[in-house]
N, C-alpha and C positions, 0 to 999 in steps of 0.2 A: 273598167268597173267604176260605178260611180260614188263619188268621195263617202257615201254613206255607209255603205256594202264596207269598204277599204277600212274603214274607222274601225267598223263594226270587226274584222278581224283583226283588227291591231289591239282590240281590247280580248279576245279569245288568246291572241299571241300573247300577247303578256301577261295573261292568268296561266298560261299553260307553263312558259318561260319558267316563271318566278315559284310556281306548285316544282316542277319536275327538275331544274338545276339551279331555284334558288336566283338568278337572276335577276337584277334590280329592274324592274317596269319603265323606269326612269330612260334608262339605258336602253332597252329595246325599243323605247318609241321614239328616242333621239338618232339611235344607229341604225336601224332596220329599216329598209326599203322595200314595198311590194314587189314583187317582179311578173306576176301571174301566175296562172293552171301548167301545171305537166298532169298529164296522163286524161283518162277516162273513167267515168263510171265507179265502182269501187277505190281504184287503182289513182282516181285525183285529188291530187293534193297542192296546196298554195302554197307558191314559196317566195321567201325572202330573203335579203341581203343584205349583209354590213354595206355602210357605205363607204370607209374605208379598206377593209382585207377583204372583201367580196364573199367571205364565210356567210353560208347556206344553211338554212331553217326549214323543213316539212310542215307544214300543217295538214296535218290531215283528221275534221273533227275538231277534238279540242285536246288532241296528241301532236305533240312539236319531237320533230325531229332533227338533231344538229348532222350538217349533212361533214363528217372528220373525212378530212382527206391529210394524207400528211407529203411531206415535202420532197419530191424531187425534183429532176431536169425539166419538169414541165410545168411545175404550177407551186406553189408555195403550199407550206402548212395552215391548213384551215382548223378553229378549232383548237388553237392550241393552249395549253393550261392556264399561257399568259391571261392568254385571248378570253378565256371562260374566269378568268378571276377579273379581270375589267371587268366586264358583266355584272360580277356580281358586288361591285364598290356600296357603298354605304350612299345616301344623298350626300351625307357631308364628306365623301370623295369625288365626288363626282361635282359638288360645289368648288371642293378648293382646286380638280381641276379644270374646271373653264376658268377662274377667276387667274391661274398662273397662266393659262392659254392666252385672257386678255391681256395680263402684263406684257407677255411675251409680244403680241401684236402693238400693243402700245410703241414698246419699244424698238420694234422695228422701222413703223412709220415716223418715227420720232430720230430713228439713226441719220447719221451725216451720211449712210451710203444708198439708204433708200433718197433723202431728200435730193441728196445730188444728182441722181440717175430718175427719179420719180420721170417726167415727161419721156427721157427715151425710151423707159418700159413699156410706158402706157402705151408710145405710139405704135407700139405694137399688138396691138387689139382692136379690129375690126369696128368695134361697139363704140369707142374712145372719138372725140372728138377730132383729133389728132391726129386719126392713126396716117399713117405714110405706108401705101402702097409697098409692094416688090420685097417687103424686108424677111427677116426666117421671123418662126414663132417667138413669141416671148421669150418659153422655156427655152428653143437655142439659144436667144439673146444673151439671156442673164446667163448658161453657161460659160457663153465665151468673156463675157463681163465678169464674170467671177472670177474664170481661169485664167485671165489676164492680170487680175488686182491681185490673185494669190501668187503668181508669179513676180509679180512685181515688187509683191510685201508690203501692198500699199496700208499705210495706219488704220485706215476704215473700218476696209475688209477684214484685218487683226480684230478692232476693237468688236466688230459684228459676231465675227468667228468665236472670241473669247468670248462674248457674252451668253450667245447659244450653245456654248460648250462642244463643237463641232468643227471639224477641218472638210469636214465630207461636200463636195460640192455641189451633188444632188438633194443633200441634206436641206444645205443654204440655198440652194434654187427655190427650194420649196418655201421655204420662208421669206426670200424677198419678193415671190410671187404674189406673196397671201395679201398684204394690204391692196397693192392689184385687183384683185379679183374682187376684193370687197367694195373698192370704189366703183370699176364696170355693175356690180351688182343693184349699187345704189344707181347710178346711173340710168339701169335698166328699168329699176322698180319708179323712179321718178317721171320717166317717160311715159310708162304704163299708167300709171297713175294723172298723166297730163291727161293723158289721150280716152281717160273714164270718164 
């Protein structure tokens, strides 16, 4: 579909969102991803997707449908009260949290365990200058880099773990990933940009 058409229900989605469960518009055009048509005829409807909990949206018209599933062995709670009161934050919550999200990134890239380890992450990405051949993914990498420094009780790792309030190590993967991904990004878009 092209980016016109897409717009053009992103602004149906967020009239319909913020009429029927109140929903901050803000929120649904930062979180919500198109995904395409299911069905036919009467019965088609466009749907979308959080970009992170993968929770599902109907549009059908200018009727949105929250697609609730709730939690078992197979798939996580969609939908759920949390979930629908993020949605519907104020701007000025929704400001004060990207601005705690920057801090947090700040202070990541800025930590003694991202700077120390920054090149071996990186080389492990495709895209990176650097990258070296033959090695596991990132996310293994920094598991087993974590799950060694926690082992070990290295200062760092404490001081990282104490800052973000977490001992969790899938938690802290995610987080020593993210400046990662933000420099491959810039990387990406600079190349792109060479080459226009």
């Amino acid at each position: 579909m092209n980016p016109a058409k897409t717009a053009a229900l992103f602004d149906v989605l967020k009239a319909a969102c913020t009429r029927q469960f109140r929903f901050n518009p803000r929120r649904v055009d930062a979180s919500m991803r198109y995904k395409g048509v299911e069905g036919t005829g009467n019965a088609m409807v466009h749907v979308f997707r959080d970009s992170h909990t993968h929770s599902q949206i109907e549009l059908k018209g200018t009727m949105a449908i929250l697609r609730e599933q709730h939690a078992d062995a197979s798939h996580k709670d969609h939908w759920s009260d949390a979930e629908k009161a993020r949605y519907r934050h104020t701007d000025a919550e929704i400001d004060a949290e990207i601005a705690a999200k920057k801090a947090e990134l700040n202070f990541i890239k800025a930590s003694s365990l991202y700077q120390d380890h920054r090149a071996q992450l990186l080389a492990h990405y495709k895209d990176w200058p650097g990258y070296v051949a033959g090695k596991p993914t990132a996310k293994e990498a920094v598991r087993l880099l974590l799950g060694a420094l926690s082992a070990a009780e290295d200062a760092r790792f404490m001081a990282f773990s104490s800052t973000l309030k977490t001992t969790d190590l899938e938690a802290l993967t995610h987080f020593l990933l993210a400046p990662c991904h933000l420099e491959i990004e810039a990387l990406r878009s600079g190349q792109a940009s060479s080459t226009s």
